[in-house]
C-alpha positions as CSV (number, residue, x, y, z in Angstrom):
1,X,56.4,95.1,174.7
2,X,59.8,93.8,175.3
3,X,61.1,96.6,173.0
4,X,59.3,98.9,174.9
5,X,60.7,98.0,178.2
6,X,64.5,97.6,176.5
7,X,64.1,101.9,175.1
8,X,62.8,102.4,178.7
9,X,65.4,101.1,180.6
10,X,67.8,102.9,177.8
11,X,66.3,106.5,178.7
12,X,66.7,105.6,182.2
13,X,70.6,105.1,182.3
14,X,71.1,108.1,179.3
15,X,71.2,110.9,182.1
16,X,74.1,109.4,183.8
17,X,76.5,110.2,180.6
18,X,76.9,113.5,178.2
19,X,78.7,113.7,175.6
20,X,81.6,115.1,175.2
21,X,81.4,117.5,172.4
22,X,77.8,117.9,172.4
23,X,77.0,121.3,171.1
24,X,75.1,124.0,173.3
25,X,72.2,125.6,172.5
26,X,72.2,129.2,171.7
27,X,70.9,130.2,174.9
28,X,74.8,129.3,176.2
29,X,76.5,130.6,173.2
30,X,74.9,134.1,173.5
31,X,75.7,134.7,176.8
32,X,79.5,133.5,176.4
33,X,79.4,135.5,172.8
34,X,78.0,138.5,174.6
35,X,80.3,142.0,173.2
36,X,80.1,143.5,177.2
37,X,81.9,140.9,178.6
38,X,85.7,141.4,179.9
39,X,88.3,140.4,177.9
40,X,89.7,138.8,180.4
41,X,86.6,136.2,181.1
42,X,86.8,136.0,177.0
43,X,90.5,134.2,177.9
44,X,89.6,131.7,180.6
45,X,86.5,130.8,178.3
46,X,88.9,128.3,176.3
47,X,89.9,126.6,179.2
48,X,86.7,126.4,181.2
49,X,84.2,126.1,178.2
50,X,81.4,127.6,179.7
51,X,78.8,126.9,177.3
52,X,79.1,123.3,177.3
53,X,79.1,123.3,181.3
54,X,76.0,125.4,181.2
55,X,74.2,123.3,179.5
56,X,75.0,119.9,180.6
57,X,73.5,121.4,184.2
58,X,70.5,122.9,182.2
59,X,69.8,126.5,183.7
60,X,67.2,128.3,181.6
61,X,65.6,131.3,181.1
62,X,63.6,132.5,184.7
63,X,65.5,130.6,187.0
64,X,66.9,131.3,190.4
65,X,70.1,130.6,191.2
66,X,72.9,130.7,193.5
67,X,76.4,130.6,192.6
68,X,78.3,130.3,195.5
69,X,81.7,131.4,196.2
70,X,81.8,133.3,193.4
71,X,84.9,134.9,193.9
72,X,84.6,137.5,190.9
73,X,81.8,136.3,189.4
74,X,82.3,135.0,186.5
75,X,79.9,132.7,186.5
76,X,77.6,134.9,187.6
77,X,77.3,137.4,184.6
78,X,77.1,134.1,182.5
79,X,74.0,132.9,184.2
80,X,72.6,135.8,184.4
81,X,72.4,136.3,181.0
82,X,70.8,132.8,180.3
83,X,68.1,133.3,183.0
84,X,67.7,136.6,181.7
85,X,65.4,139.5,183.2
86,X,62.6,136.7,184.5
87,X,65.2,135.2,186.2
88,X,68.0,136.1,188.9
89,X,71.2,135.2,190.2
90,X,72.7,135.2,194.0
91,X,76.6,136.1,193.8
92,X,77.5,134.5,197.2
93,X,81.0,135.1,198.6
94,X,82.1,135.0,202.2
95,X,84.9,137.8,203.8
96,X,87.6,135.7,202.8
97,X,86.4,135.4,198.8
98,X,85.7,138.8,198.9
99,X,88.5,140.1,199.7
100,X,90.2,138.5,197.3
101,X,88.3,139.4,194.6
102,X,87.6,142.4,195.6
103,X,88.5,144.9,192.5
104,X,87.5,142.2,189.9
105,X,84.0,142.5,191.7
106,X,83.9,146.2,191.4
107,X,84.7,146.2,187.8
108,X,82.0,143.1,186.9
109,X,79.2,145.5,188.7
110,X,80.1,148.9,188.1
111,X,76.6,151.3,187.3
112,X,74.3,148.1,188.1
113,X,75.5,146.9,184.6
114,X,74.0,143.2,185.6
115,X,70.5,143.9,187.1
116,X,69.6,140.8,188.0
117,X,72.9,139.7,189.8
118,X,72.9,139.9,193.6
119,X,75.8,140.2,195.5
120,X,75.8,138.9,198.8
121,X,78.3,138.9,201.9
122,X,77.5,136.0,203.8
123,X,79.1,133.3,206.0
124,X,79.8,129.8,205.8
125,X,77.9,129.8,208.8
126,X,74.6,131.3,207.3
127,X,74.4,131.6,203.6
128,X,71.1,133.3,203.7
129,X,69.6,131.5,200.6
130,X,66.3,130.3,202.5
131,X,64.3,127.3,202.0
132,X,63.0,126.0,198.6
133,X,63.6,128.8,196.2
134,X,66.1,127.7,194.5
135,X,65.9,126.4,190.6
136,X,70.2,125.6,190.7
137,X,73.2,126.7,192.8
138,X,77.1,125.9,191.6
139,X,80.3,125.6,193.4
140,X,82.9,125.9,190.4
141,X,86.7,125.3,191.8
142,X,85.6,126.3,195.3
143,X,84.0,122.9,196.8
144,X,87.0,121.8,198.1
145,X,87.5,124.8,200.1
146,X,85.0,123.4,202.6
147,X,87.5,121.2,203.8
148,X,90.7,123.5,203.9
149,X,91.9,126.0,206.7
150,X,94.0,129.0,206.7
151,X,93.1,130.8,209.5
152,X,95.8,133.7,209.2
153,X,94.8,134.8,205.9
154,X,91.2,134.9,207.2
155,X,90.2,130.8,206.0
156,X,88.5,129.6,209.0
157,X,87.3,126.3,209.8
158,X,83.8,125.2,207.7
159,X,81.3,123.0,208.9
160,X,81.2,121.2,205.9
161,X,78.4,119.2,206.6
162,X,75.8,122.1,207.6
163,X,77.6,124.1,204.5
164,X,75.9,121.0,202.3
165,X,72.9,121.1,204.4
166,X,72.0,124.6,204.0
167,X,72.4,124.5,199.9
168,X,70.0,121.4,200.3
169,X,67.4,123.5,202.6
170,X,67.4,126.0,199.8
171,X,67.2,124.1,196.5
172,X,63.6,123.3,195.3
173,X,63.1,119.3,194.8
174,X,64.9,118.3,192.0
175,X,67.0,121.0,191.8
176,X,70.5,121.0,190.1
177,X,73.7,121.7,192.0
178,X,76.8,121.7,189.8
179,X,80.5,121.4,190.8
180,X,83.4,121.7,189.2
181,X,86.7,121.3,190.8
182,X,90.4,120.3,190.5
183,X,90.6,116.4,191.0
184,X,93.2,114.9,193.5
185,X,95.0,111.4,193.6
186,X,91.9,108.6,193.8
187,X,91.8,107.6,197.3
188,X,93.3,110.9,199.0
189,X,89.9,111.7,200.5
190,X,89.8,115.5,201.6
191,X,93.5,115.6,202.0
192,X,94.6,117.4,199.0
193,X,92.2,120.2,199.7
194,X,94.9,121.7,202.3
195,X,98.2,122.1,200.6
196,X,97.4,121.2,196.9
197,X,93.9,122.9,196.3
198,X,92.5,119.6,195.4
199,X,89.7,117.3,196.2
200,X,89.2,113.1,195.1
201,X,86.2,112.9,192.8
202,X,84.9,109.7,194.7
203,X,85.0,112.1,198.1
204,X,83.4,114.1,196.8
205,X,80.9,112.3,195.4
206,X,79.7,110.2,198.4
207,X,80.3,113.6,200.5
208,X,77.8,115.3,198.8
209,X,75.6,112.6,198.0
210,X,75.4,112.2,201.8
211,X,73.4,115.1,202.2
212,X,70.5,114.8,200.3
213,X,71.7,114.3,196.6
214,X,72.1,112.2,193.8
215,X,74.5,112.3,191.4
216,X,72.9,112.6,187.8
217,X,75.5,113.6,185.2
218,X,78.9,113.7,184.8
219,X,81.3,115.3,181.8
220,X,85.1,114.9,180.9
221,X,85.4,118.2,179.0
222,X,87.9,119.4,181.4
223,X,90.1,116.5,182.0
224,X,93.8,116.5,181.5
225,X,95.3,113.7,181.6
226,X,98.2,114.7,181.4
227,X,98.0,116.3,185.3
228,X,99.5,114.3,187.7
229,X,97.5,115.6,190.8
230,X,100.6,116.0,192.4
231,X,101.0,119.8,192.0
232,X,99.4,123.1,193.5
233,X,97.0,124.2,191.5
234,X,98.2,127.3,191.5
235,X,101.7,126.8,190.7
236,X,102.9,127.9,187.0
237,X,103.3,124.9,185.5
238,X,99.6,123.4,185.8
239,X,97.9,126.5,186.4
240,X,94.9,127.1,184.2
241,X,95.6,123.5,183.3
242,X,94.3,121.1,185.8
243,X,92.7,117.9,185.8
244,X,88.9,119.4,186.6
245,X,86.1,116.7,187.4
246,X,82.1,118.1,186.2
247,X,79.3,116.5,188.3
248,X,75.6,117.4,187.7
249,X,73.6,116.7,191.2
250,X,70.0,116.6,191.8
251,X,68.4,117.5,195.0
252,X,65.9,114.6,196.2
């Protein structure tokens, strides 16, 4: 009996943890292997290892999910693939994101080549993603936008709270919501998010967890620790580089 409760207690802690190296099943690997994607989401593969990310947050075949900010949508063709035709995907950018990714998005869904990817123009406001639907939704490198303004390229202000709310509102029970972003200086709180494109992992984490969810998994397969969290993330010398923090969140 004592065993019993010891392998218990054991599976109970394992989903806090994955392991670094662990290798995806071929769900993942398809999709990123996949001959009709762009050759220039084959380069940013090796950096962002989208297989492994995939499946530490465990989307599958038929499932519903948002990907929000999406910019071009890289992640977006991805899951699609892996949820396949039983499944769909929202492709959620607001003006500011589209604009910017404006062309890439064109090329990505030229002739409906990814039938069961919606685009959507929404607002931080509204994200139209309605109540309990949702098997999954993923900020990747875009989280920390919630808390940075730059109102004359078209940034407003977000309500970062009722932003967190909203994807909450939508997620079924026990739903997955995966970030990814570029980690900041311990400590530094939102700060970093206005002039360095950055966000502090333990910010983030009681942030989000603050609005309904739990952190379940975490993964260090896009460390670097050789980033000092001291530069732009868009400047030359650590683009494409940066120190990136994975959590796994469950909606409760």
């Amino acid at each position: 009996m004592r065993t019993l409760f010891l392998l218990l207690a054991m599976l109970a802690v394992a989903p806090l943890s994955f392991a670094g190296d662990a290798a995806p099943d071929s769900v993942y690997t398809r999709a990123v292997a996949d001959p009709a994607r762009s050759a220039k989401d084959r380069e940013r593969d090796a950096r962002d290892r989208p297989a492994e990310v995939m499946a530490l947050a465990g989307f599958a075949p038929g499932m519903k999910i948002a990907d929000i900010f999406a910019g071009g949508g890289y992640y977006s063709e991805l899951i699609g693939d892996v949820v396949g035709p039983g499944g769909s995907v929202l492709l959620l950018n607001n003006t500011a994101y589209q604009q910017f990714a404006r062309e890439d998005l064109k090329e990505r869904l030229k002739d409906g080549r990814l039938a069961n990817v919606r685009p959507m123009l929404v607002e931080s406001c509204n994200l139209r993603l309605g109540k309990e639907g949702l098997d999954g939704a993923l900020i990747v490198m875009s989280y920390h936008d919630l808390y940075h303004v730059d109102e004359q390229s078209g940034w407003a202000p977000i309500d970062a709270g009722n932003f967190l709310d909203q994807i909450h509102a939508a997620l079924k029970p026990g739903a997955v919501f995966l970030i990814v972003d570029h980690a900041a200086r311990g400590g530094t709180g939102k700060d970093a998010a206005q002039d360095l494109h950055r966000i502090d992992e333990g910010f983030a984490k009681r942030d989000i967890e603050s609005h309904g969810f739990k952190l379940e998994k975490t993964w260090d397969g896009l460390r670097n620790s050789a980033d000092e969290h001291t530069t732009m993330v868009f400047d030359p010398a650590i683009r494409g580089r940066t120190d990136r923090f994975v959590h796994v969140y469950r909606r409760i």
